[in-house]
N, C-alpha and C positions, 0 to 999 in steps of 0.2 A: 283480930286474928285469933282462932282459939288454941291454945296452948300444943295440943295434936301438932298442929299445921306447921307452929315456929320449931315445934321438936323433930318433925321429919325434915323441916326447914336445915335445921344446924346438924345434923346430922349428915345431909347432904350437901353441906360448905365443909365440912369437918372433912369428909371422903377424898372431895376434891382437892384441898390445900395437901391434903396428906399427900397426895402423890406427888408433891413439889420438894426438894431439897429444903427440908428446915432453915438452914442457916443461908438459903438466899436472901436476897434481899431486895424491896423493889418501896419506889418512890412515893409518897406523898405529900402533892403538893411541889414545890421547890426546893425544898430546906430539908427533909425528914426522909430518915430510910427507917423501914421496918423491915425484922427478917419475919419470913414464914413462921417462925413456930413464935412470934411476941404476936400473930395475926391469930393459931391457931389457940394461944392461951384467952385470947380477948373472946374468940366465940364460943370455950367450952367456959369459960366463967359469967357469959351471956351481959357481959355491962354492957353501957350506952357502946363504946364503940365496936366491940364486936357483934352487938343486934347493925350495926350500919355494916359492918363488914357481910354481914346473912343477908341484909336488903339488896346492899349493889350486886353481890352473887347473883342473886336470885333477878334481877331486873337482868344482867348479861345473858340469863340463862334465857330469859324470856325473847332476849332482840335472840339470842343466836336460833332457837326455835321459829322463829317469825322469819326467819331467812330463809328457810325452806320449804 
């Protein structure tokens, strides 16, 4: 994927998470709460798991497109 693509990528996970309550918090896995804004530090610092946090974004973005 060329750099472009991942930067309008997180750019457009960054918009979306922003309009959630920071300090919610929602499940991973069984055991693990994350709040919004430990979700939106991992995608503006781009490490391994906020590039997965921009993948699964982007794959829901795709089913919910494909639904209509």
């Amino acid at each position: 994927m060329s750099d472009n693509i991942y930067e309008e990528q997180k750019k457009l996970v960054l918009a979306r998470l922003k309009t959630i309550n920071p300090d919610s918090k929602i499940m991973l896995g069984t055991k693990r709460n994350i709040s919004i804004k430990e979700l939106i530090n991992h995608v503006e610092q781009g490490d391994d798991f906020g590039k997965k946090i921009i993948q699964a974004q982007m794959n829901m973005l795709k089913v919910l497109v494909a639904e209509q």
